[in-house]
N, C-alpha and C positions, 0 to 999 in steps of 0.2 A: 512466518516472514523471517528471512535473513538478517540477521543483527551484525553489522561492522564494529567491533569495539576500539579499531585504531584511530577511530577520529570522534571528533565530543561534538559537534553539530550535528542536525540531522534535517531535510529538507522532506517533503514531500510533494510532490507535480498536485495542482486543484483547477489550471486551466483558467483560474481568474480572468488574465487580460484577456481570452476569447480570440487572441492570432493564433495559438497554438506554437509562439516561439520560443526556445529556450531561453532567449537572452531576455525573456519579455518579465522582470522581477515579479509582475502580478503574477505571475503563472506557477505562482511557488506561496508554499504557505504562508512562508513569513516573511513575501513580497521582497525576498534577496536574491539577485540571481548565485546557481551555487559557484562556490570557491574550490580548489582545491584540497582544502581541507572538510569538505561536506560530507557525508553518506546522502545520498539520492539515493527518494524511491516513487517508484511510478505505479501506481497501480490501476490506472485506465486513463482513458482520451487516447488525444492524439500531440503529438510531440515534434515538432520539425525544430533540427538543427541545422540551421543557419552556416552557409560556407563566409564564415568569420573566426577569426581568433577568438582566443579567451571561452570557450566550451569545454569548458573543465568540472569534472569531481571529486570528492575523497573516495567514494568508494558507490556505483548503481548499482541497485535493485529493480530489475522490471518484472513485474506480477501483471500485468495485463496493460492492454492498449496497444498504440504501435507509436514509434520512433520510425523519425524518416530522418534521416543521416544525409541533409543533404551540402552537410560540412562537415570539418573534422571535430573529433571528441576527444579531449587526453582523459584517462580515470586515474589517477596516480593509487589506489588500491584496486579491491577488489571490484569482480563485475558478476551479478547473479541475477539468473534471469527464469523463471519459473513460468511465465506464462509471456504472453502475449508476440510482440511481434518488433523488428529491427530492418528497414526495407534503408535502401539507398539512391533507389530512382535511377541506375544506370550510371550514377557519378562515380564509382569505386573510390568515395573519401575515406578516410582514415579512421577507423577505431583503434584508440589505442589503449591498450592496459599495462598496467604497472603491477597490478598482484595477481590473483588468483584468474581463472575463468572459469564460469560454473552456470552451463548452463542444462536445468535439467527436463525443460519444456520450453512449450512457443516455437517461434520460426529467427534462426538469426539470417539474415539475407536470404535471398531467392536465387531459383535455380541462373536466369540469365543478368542477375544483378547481384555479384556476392560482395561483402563487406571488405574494406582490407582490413584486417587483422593484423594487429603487434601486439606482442607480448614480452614484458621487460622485464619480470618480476625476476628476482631469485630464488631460486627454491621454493617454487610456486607448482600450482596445478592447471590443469587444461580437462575439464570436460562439459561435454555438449549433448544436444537431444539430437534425434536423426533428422532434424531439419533443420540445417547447419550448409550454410554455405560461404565461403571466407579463403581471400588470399591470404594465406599462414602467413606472419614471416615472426620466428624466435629470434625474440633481440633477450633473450632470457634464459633462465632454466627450469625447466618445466617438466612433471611429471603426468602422464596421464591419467586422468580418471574414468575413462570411457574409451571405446575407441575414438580415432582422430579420422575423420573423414572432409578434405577440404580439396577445393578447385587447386590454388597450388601451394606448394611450400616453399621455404626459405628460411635454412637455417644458418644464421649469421656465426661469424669468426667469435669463438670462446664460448658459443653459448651452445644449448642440448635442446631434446624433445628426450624422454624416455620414455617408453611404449610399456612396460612392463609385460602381461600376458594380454594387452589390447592390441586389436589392429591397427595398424596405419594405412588410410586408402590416399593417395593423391589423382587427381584427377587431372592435371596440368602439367605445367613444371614446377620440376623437383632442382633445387639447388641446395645443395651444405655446402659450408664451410665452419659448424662448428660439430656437433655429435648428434647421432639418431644412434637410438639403441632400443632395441626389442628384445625381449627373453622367449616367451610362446606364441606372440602374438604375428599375424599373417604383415606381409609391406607389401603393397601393392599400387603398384604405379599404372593409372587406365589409358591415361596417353598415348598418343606416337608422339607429345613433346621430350624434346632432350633431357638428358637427368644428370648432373654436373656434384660429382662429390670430389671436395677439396678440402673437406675433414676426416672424419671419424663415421663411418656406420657399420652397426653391427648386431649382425641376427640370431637371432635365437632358433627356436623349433618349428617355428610357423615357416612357412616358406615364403618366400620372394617372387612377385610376378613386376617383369616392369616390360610394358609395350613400347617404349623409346628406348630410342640409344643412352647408353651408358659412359659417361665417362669420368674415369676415376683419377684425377691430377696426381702431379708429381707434389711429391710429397703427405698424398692421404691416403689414410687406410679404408680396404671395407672387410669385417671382420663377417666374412659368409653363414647364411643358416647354417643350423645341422640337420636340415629337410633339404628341399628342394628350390633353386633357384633359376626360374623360368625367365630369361632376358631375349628381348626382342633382337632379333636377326638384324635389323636395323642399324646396328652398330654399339661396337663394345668397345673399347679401350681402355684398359690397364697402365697408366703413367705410374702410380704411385705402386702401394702394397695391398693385394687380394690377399689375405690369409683363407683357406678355404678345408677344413678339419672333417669333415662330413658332409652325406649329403650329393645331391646329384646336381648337376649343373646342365641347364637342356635350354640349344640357343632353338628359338620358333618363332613366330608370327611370319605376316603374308610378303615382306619386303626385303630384300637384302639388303646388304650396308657394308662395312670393314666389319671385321675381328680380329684385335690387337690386342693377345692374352696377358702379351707381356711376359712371359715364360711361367704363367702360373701353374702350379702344379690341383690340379681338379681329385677331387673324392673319386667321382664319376661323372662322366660328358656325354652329353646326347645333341646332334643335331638333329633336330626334328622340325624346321622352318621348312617352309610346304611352297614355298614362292620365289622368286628370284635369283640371284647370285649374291653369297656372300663372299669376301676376299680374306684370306688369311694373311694376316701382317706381322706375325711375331709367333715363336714356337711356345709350343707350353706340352705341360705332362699330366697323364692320368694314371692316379694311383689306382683304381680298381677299373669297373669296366667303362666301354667306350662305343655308342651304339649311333648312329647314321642311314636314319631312313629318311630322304631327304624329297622334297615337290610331290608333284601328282602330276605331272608331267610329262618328267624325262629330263629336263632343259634344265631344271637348279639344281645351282652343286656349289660344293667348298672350297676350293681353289683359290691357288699361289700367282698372282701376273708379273710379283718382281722379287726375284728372290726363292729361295728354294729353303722353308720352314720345316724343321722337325717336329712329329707330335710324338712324342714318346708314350707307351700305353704298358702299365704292369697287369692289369687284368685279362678281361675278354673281351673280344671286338665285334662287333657285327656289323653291317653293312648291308640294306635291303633294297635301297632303293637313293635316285640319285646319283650325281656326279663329283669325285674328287680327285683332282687334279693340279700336279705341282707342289705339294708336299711330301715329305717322306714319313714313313709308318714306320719306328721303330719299338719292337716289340721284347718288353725284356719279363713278361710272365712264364711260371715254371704251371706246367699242367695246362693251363689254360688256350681257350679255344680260338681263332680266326674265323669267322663265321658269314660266306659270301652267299646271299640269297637272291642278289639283282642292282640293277645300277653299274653305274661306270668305274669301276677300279683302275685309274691308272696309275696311282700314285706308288713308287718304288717301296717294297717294304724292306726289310731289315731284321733278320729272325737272331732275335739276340740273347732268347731264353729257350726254356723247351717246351715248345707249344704245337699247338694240335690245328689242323686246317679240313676245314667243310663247307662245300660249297653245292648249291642246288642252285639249279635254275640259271644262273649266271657268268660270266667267263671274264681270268683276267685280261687288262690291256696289251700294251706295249712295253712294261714299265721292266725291273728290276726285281727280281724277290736274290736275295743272300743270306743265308745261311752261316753263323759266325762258326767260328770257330770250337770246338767244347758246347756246342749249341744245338739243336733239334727241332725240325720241325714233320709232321705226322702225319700224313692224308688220313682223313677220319672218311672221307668220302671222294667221287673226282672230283677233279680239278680239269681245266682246261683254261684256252687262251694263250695268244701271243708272247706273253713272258717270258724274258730271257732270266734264266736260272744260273746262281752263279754258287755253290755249296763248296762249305769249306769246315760244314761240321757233319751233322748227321740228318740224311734224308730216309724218311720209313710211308711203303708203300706196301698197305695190308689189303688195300677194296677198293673196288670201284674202277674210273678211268684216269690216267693220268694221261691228258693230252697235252704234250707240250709243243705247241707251235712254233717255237720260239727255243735257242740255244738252249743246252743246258751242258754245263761243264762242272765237274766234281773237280776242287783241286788237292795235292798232294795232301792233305789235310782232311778232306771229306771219306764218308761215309755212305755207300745206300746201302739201304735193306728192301730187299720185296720180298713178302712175305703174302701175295696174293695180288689181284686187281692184273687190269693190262695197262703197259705203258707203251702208249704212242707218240712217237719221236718223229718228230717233220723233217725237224732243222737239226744243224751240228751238234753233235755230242761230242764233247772230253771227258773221257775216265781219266784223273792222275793217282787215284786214292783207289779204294777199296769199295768193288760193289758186289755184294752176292745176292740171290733172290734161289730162296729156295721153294719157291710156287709163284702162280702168275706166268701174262705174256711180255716179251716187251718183243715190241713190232715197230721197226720202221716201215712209213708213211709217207702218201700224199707226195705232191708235186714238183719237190725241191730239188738240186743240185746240191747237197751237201755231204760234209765230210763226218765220218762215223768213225771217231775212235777211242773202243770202249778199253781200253788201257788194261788188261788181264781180267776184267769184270766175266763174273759166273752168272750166266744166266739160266733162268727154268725152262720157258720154253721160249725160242725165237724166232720170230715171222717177217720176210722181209717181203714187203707188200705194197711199194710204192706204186702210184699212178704213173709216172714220170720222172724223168730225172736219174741222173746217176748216184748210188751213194758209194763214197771212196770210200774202203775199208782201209785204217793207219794203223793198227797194231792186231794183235790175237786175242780173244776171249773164249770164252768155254760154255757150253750149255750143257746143262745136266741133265735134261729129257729132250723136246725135239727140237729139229729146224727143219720150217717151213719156208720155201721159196715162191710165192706167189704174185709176181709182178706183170706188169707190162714187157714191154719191148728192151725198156732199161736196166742195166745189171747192177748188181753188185760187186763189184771189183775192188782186186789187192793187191798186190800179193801179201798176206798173212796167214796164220795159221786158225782155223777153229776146229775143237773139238769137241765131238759130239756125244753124250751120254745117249741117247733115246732114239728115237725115228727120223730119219731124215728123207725128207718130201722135198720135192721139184714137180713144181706143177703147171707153171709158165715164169718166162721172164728170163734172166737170164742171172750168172756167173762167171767172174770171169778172172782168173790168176789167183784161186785161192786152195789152200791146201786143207781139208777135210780128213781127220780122221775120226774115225767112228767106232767109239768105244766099247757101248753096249751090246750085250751077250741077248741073242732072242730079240731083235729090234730088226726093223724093216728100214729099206734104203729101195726107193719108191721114185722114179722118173718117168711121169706121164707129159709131160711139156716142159716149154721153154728150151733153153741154149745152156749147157753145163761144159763151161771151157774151162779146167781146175782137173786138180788133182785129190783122189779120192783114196783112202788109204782104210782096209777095214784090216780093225785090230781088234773086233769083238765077230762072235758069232753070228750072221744076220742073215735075211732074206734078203734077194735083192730083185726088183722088177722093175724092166726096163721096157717100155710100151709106147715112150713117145720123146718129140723133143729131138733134137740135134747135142752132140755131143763132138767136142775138141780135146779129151781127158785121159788122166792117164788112173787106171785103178790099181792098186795093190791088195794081194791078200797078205797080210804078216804070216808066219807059220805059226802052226797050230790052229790058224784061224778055220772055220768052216762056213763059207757062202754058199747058200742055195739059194737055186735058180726059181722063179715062181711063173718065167715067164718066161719068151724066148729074147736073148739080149743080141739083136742084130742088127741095129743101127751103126752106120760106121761112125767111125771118129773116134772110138773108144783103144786105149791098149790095154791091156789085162797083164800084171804081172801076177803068177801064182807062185806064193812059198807057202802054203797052206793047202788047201783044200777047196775046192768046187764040186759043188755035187748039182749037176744039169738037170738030174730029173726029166731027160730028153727033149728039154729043152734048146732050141740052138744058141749056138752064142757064137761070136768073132771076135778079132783082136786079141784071142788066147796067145801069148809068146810060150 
């Protein structure tokens, strides 16, 4: 049995008067009801306290029986309970204590009738058996001896709970206003009720699960695990100070709500909430990675409706599934990866470091990608989607497809490289900068009226292949191996210059006011269709077969040059200037001057 030594009386329950009430003096050894200064102890019957004043002790002991609380109790010490039973009948009166709490058996309240609990002591302790049920509220300072597992909490202004390597589970609501601190020990909030910190809390190794909304006041701090902290989708809000040193931050459950980061900077962020809509209300940063696999749906997503939020991200990104929308993606890791596997990307990114992009399965929006300046971004695989591209550092194309739907303009600033993969080009191109590809296709595309002006870009090979639509040629560029002309009805029109290292094919479609000279020694210049109204200038050795196609053009051989015939060149429309060399190989040909 538990022995109090701070008070010199000692009472013990014998149930004399036979009501079973506290205030009933026979029901007590030595026929006193207790004082504030008593130790109580109970060790069997039955015990009903009386909703009246004056239910007080120095310090209970319950070893067996049961207490029915169906009024309030002050203990001004301690309270130790080793067996038996503390029920309330549905009244939720008051138990209060003043020292310690210690209970290491028996039942204190029941599941649909928990006790309220206060605890006032100073530098006092808190533990319980797992059959514990209790509206917390720390009017004290209290360390744990067990884990803490209560319906709700409430921790009052100036006073603590510390958890040391015990759990904390709340099952209700959770309100501070003075300190919660854990070292290893898990916090776990099982509610969707609200969770209101306007103090101090701060986590240790265990990690945080809270299924309500969060919200953290102005002026309090929460000092974050260094594991994992799991907050309900529900709603976040950041007023005060997040410190967040380690550790992953991953918002989830079935509901959306706000998320108001409050510019916190994250270890690591994950949205992995599987339901709803939640709304982004404030920008925040992630120092390492940054992952968004969002519903099961299609329908839920992260999304800005007033205001346009940066989320800044130094590591790696990935994006699997879900919708984001109305923020922008500013990306300032070196090495590190963009990683699109599905869902709705429309949010503008911002390539502000030198990072690497891979994408399966998935295509971007409408939105914005830019490229800073001194800055780099990589196809690691294709890419595709609506995107308008706006580069003004360095773009690197090794594999794969590069479709771009959507503008893309290099300014005086920018860089490309291709160094393999095809790129197809819908929409308007500006070269101002510097582009070479020395492998790879790059092909204009598909349906549009747009303007193509690749600003002295060297390209490897070039295929002009639209469905429809005109593309204006605005300035000159160069390919190093071929060009392919494979269009519909719609030409490509300039007047500028290309020149050509490799084979040049005309196979339909048309051309129209461009000047063509053809560099390469042993290369074929090949016209089986379409409309060639340009001028065609060969300054390298080549074959030439002419077999189909209408022609409005004017050809030159430079001297020295030698063109052989592989076919008979007799379509009109053609002039032939010779300062070189033709060899017919009796072949016929026209337009010889």
């Amino acid at each position: 049995m538990f022995v109090n030594k701070s008070f010199a009386a000692g009472k013990t329950w014998d149930g004399g008067g036979g009501d079973y009430a506290w205030g009933t003096p026979a029901n007590w050894s030595d026929d006193v009801v207790p004082t504030s200064s008593d130790d109580v102890t109970i060790n069997g019957g039955i015990v009903r306290i009386d909703d009246i004043a004056g239910n007080v002790a120095g310090s209970l002991t319950l070893n067996g029986g049961t207490i029915y609380a169906y009024g309030p109790i002050t203990i001004s010490g301690d309270y130790y309970q080793t067996g038996g039973a503390v029920d309330n009948s549905f009244t939720y009166k008051a138990f209060n204590v003043g020292g310690s709490f210690n209970q290491t058996d028996g039942r204190f309240g029941y599941s649909n009738g928990p006790m309220i609990l206060t605890l006032s002591g100073i530098g006092k302790t808190i533990t319980h058996s797992p059959i514990f049920f209790a509206h917390l509220t720390m009017n004290g300072t209290y360390t744990a001896g067990s884990a803490i597992n209560v319906n709700d909490l409430t921790v009052n202004l100036n006073k603590s709970l510390t958890l040391n390597a015990y759990d904390l589970v709340v099952g209700g609501t959770l309100s501070n206003s003075g300190t919660i601190i854990l070292s290893s020990g898990a916090f776990t909030s099982s509610s969707t009720t609200a969770i209101t910190n306007a103090g101090v809390m701060t986590g240790g190794s265990g990690a945080w699960d809270f299924n309500g909304a969060l919200t953290n006041n102005l002026g309090a701090t929460i000092n974050a695990p260094t594991s994992n902290w799991f907050q309900s989708a529900r709603g976040f809000a950041n007023l005060g100070t997040t410190n967040i040193f380690s550790g992953t931050f991953t918002l989830d459950g079935n509901a959306g709500g706000n998320f108001n980061p409050g510019g916190i900077s994250f270890s690591n962020f994950n949205d992995y909430h599987w339901d709803g809509i939640v709304t982004l209300q404030s920008a925040f940063t992630v120092l390492g990675d940054a992952n968004f696999n969002i519903g099961w749906g299609g329908y839920q997503s992260l999304q800005c409706t007033t205001g346009v939020y940066p989320i800044t991200i130094y590591g790696n990104f990935s994006h699997a599934q879900g919708g984001l929308y109305g923020m922008t993606f500013t990306f300032l890791g070196n090495n590190k990866t963009i990683t699109h596997t599905g869902g709705d990307l429309s949010a503008p990114l911002v390539i502000d470091g030198n990072m690497n992009f891979s994408q399966t399965g998935a295509s971007l929006g409408g939105q914005t990608v830019t490229i800073n300046s001194t800055k780099s971004l990589t196809l690691l695989t294709g890419v595709s989607g609506s995107a308008v591209w706006q580069n003004n550092g360095t773009f690197n194309l090794s594999t794969g497809n590069f479709d771009s739907n959507g503008t893309f303009t290099s300014s005086s600033t920018g860089a490309v490289n291709q160094s393999g993969g095809k790129w197809y080009q819908s929409a308007a191109f500006l070269n101002q900068g510097s582009f070479v590809a020395t492998a790879g296709d790059f092909i204009i595309d598909d349906r549009y009226y747009n303007n193509f002006n690749p600003g002295g870009a060297t390209f490897y090979n070039f295929l002009y292949s639209k469905n429809d639509g005109y593309a204006t040629l605005q300035s000159n560029f160069d390919v190093t191996n071929d060009v392919t002309i494979n269009n519909t009805y719609y030409s490509l029109t300039g007047p500028y210059t290309v020149n050509v290292g490799g084979n040049f094919y005309v196979n339909s479609g048309g051309v129209t006011s461009i000047t063509f000279n053809l560099t390469g020694n042993n290369k074929t210049y090949s016209h089986t269709g379409g409309s060639m109204a340009s001028t065609i200038n060969f300054k390298g050795n080549i074959s030439a077969d002419q077999t189909g196609g209408s022609l409005s053009s004017t050809y030159t051989v430079d001297s020295g040059v030698v063109v052989t015939l592989t076919s008979d060149n007799t379509i009109a429309g053609v002039t032939w200037v010779n300062n070189g060399t033709i060899i017919t190989n009796s072949y016929d040909i026209v337009g010889l001057l």
